[in-house]
C-alpha positions in Angstrom: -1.4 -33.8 44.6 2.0 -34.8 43.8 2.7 -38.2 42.3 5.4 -40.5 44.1 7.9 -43.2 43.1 7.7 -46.5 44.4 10.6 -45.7 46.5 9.4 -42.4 47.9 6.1 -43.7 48.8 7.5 -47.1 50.4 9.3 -44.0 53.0 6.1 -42.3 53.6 4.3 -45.4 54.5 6.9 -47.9 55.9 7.5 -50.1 53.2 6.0 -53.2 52.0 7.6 -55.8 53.8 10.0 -56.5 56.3 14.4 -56.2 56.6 16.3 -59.1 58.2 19.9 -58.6 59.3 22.6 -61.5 60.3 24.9 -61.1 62.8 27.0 -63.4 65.4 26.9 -63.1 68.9 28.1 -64.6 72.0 25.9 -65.3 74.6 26.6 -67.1 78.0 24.0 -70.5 78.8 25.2 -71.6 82.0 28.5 -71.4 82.7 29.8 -71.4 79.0 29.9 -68.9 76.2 28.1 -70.4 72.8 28.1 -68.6 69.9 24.6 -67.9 68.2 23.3 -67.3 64.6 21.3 -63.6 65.4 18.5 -63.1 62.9 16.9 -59.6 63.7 14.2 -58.4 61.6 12.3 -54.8 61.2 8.2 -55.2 59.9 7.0 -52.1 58.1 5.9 -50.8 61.4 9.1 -51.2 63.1 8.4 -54.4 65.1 11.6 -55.7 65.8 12.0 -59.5 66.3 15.1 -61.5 67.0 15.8 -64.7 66.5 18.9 -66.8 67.6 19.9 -70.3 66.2 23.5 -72.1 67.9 26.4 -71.4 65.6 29.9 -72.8 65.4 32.5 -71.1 67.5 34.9 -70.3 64.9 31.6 -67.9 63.2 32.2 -65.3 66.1 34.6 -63.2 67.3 36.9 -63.9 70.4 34.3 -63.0 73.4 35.0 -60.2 75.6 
């Protein structure tokens, strides 16, 4: 049997926990185009969840 690092064995079985990411997005409620806070995170199994908060315009990008 060969031993493992802590790293090497957290890629064989998927990690111990999960990874968030941060991004900004437009997205279009209604008729207008709001800008929201994108929160999308990967479990150890790699569940993926998403979740968006309103942000201020001037946090994203010029839409289109």
């Amino acid at each position: 049997m060969k031993k493992l690092s802590i790293a090497e064995a957290s890629v064989v079985i998927g990690g111990c926990c999960q990874t968030c990411t941060d991004s900004f997005e437009w997205a279009t409620v209604g008729n207008n185009d709001v800008c929201q806070a994108v929160t999308t995170c990967t479990d150890k199994n790699g569940v993926v969840t998403k979740t968006y908060k309103t942000a201020p315009a001037s946090s994203c990008k010029a839409p289109g």
